[in-house]
N, C-alpha and C positions, 0 to 999 in steps of 0.2 A: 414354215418353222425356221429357226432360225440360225446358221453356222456360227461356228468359233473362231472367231480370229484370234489365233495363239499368241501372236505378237501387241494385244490388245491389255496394257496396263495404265493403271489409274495413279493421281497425284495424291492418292491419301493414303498413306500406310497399312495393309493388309497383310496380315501374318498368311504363311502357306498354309497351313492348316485350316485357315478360316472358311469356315461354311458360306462368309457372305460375299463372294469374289465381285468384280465387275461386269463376270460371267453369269451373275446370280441375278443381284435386284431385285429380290423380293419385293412383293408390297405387304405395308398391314398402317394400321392407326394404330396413332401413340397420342399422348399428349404430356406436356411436362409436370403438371401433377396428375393426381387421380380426378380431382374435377375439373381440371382446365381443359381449355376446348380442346378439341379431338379433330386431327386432320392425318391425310396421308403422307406415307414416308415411304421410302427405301433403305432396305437394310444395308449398306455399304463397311465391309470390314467391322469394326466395333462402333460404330455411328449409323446414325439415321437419318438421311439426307431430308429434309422438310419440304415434299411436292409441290405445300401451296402456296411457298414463298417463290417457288422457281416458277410458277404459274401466274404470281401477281407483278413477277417483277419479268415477262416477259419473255423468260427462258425456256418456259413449255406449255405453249402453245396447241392445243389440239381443238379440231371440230366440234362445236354443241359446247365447249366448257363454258366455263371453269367445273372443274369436278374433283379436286383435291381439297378445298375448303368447306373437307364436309367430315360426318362423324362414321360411314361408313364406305367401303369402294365401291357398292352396287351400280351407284349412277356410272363412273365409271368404266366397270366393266360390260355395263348393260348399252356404251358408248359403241362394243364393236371393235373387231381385230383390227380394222385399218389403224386406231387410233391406239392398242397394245402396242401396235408395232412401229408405230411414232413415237411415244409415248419412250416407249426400250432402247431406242436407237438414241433419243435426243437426249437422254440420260445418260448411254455409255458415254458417250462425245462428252457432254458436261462432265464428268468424271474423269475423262482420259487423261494421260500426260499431254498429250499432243493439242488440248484445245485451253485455251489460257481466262476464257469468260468465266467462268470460275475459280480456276485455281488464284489468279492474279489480285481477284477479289476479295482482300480481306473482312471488307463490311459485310457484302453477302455470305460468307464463307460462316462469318458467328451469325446470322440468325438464321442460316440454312443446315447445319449439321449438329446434332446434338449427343452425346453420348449415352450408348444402348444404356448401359447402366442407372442412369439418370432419368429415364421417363417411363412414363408407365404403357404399357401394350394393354390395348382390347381388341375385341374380338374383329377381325375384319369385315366383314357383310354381317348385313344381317340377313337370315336366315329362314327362309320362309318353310321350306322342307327338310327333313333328315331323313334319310334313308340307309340302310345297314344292308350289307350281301353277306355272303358266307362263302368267299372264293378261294379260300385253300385247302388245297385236296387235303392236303396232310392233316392240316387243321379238324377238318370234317373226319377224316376217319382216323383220326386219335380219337374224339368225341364219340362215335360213332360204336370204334370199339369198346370205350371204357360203357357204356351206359346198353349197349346193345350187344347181339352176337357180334363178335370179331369180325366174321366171314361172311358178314352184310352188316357191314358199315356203313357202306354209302347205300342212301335211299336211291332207289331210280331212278327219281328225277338229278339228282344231284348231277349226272355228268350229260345231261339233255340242256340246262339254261342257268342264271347264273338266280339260286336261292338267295332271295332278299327279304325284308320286313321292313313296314315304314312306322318311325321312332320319332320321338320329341323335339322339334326343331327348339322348343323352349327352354329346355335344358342343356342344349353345347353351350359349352363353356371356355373362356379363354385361360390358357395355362398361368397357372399360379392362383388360379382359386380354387382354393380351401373344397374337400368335397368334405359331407356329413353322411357318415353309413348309413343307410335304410335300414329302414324298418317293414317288415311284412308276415304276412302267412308263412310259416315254415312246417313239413310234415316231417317231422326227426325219426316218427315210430309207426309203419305205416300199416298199423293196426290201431290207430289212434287217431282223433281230429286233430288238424291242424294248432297249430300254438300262434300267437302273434310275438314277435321277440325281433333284435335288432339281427341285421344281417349276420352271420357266424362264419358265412364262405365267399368273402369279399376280396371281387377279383380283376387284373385288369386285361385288358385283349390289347396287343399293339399291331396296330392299323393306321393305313393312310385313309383320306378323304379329298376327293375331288370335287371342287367347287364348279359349277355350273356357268358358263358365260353367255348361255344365247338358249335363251327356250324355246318353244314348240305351241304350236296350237292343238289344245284342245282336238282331239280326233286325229290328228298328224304325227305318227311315229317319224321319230328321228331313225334313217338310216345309217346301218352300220361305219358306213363307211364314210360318211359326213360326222358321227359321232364326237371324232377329238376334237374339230371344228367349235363343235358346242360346249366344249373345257375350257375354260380361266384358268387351273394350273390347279397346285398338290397341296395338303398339309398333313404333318400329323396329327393322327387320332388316337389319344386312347380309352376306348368304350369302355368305360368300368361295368361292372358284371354282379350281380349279385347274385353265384350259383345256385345256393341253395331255394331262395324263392323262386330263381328260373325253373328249379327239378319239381316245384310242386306246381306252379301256375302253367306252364307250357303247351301240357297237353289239353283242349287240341286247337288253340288258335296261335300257341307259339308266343316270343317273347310279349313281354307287358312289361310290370311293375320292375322284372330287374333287370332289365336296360333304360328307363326315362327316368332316371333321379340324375347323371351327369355324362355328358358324351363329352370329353375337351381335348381343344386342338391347339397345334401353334400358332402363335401370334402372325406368322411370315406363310404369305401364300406365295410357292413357288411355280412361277409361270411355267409353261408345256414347254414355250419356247427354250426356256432355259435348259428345261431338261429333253428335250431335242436329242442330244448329240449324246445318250445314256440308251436310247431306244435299244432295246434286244426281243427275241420272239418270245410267248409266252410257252410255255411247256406243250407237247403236243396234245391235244384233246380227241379224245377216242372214247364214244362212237366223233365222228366229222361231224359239227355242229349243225342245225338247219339251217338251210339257206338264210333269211335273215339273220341268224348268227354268222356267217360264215366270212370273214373279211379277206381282203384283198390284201393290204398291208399286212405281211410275216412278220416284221421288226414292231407288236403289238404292244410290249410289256418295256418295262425299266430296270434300270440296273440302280439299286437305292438301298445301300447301306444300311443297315434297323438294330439298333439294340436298349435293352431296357434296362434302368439302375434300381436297384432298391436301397434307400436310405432309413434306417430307422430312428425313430425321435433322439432326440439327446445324442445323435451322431453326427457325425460330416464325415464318415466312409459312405462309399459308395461300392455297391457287390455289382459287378455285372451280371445277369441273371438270363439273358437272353440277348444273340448275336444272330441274326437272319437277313434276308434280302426281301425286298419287294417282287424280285422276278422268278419267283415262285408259285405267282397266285396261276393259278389255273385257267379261269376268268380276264379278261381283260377290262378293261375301262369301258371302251366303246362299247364291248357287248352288254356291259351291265348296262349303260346307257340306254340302249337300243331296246333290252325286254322290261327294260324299266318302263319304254313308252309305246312300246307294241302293241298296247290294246286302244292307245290314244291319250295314254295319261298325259297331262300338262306338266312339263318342270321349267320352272324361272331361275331365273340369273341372281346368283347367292344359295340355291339351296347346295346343300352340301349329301355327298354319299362314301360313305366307307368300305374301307376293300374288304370287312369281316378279315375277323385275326389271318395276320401271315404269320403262318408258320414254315420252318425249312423242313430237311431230310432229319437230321438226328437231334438227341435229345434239348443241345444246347442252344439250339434255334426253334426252338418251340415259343410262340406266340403269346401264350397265359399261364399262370400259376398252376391250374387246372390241370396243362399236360408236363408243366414242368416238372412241379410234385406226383405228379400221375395222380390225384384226384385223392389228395394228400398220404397215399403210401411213400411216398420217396422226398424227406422233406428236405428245403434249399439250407445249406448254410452259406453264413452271412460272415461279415469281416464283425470281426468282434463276437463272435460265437455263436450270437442267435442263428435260429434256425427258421421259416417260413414254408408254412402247406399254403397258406391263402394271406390277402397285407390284412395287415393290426393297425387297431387305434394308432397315430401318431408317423406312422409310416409316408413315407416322401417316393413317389413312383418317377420315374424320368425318362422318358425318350427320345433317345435323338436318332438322325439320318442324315445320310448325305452320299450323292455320287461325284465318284472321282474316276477319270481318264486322260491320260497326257500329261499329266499335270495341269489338270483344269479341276476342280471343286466347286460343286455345287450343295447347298445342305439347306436344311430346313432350320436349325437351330436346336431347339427341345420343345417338347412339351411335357409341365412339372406338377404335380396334384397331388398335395397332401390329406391325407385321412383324418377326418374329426370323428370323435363318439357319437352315435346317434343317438337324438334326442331323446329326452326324459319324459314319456305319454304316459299321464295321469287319467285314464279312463272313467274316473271313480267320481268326478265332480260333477 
């Protein structure tokens, strides 16, 4: 993993507050319209450093490539840490003050850097798996108590291994597209059959997702302790939700139809390495996990900033609605990893897994609508007077993240999903 050199700044202009330091480097694909080719970047300050020009014109150099003049990072990352870690290093240095084969370069400099604002983000790998956990305590026994006795919240199993379900890799989405409400079975009166009607309790969960770097064979659990090994790094997630079909379809095989209409992330996969020097332990876990759970590494969890905006249509205020951390989840990365492949499951390089909503201790770092509103008795207001139990047609969701220490900044950027009407089903023809 990788130290800080604090003395380590770049010849391109970065505000302090910016998420995308030279500490950072995110990767993702951009391309400068929406159908022009598609290749990798790095996020630097408000620009996009263009990979696969610094790769054509001999500035980065790695093992097996070229792998930047492509439309996703899988190849890539499926390259191997040696080559992350080339890869990271020979990008700072091109960046730095102190190395002049770039800065000096005005020709390379316009067709290597582009302004964020100016191009378009897609999704970065593509995605062969999605996988959803359910790793915060808090989260679980809010849920837990609203919908069950209080005083058995948490099921059993819940504190034995880390609760997961596998989801629609065909529906992650890259932030800024458009979601359309679902439609499904709803049971509003439950002395009554079901109704088919458009979602009525449309919600969203904010969650990260760790991208996969290095899969497993078939039959071959990944040990725990080799687990971060097999991480590519973080994004955000937010799982949109659509309670009310989850309360009728759930029991007893668990979520379906309202978690796979849109899982979307951000654009910027933030490497392990970067967030390295953020490591903290995750919360104690009691009963001691089972041996294969049980890691060796204390400093398990991160330190990651998380809060969610709601904007509604015909606005440009912004309510903050939720402030939490990532180093709250209960579960850690590697463990999910670990009972994810325990029985010999196969995961590949690009699948993605989510940490299930984080939520904190008190009410304002609560993770979803769900336990914001308390399961719409306690409704949010908003700037401009509306009020919100669950988002409405027209509604703009936003989140962003980032860890800060030293004066070093590290951030994911946002991820932005606004609500369309669900469609118009004419059964009748």
């Amino acid at each position: 993993m990788s130290t800080v050199d604090k003395n380590l700044t770049s010849f391109i202009d970065i505000a302090k507050d910016s998420d995308f330091s030279i500490h950072n480097l995110p990767y993702g694909i951009f391309s400068e319209t929406a159908n022009e080719q598609r290749r990798a970047g790095v996020a630097i300050g408000e620009q996009v450093l263009d990979l696969s020009i610094l790769e054509s014109e001999g500035l980065l150099s790695l093992e097996g490539g070229p792998y930047f003049d492509q439309p996703t990072l899988n190849a890539f990352i499926d390259s191997g840490r040696d080559n992350w870690t080339t890869a990271r290093k020979t990008i700072q240095t091109l960046l730095s003050t102190d190395n002049k084969d770039l800065s000096d370069n005005q020709d390379l400099i316009d067709k290597a850097l582009f302004k964020q604002a100016d191009v378009t983000m897609h999704l970065p790998v593509q995605v062969p798996g999605f996988t959803d956990f359910y790793s915060s305590k808090k989260h679980a026994t809010n849920v837990g108590t609203m919908f069950r006795d209080p005083s058995n919240a948490l099921l059993p199993n819940w504190t034995e291994m880390p609760v997961g379900y596998n989801g629609r890799a065909s529906t992650v989405i890259v932030s800024g597209d458009d979601v359309v409400r679902p439609s499904g079975q709803l049971k509003p009166n439950a002395d009554e059959r079901p109704i088919f009607s458009p979602c009525k309790r449309l919600d969203f969960e904010l969650e990260t997702a760790f991208v996969v770097g290095r899969g497993n064979n078939i039959g071959q659990p990944i040990a725990v302790d080799d687990a971060i090994e097999h991480i590519f790094g973080m994004v955000l997630l937010n799982d949109w939700s659509a309670r009310d079909i989850q309360k009728w379809e759930y029991v007893p095989l668990g979520p379906f139809n309202a978690k796979t209409f849109a899982s979307e992330v951000s654009p910027w996969i933030v490497t392990m390495d970067a967030l390295a020097p953020f490591k903290t332990p995750c919360p104690t876990q009691e009963p001691k996990p089972l041996a294969y759970l049980n890691e060796k590494e204390t400093n398990n969890s991160y330190d990651i900033n998380l809060s969610v905006e709601l904007m509604p249509e015909n606005s440009d205020e912004t309510t903050v609605v939720c402030e939490t951390n990532f180093k709250y989840m209960y579960w850690s990365m590697a463990q999910q990893l670990t009972h994810h492949t325990i029985t010999g499951c196969k995961v590949e390089v690009g699948d993605m897994m989510g940490s299930g909503t984080i939520s904190g201790p008190t009410p304002d770092s609560y993770g979803s609508m769900l336990e914001i509103a308390w399961n719409a008795t306690k409704p949010v207001s908003l700037k401009g007077g509306e009020t919100r139990s669950f988002i409405e047609d027209g509604d703009t969701v936003i989140m962003k993240g980032y860890s800060e220490k030293d004066g070093i900044r590290v951030g994911f950027g946002e991820v932005r999903g606004k609500v369309l009407p669900a469609l118009n089903f004419n059964f009748d023809k």
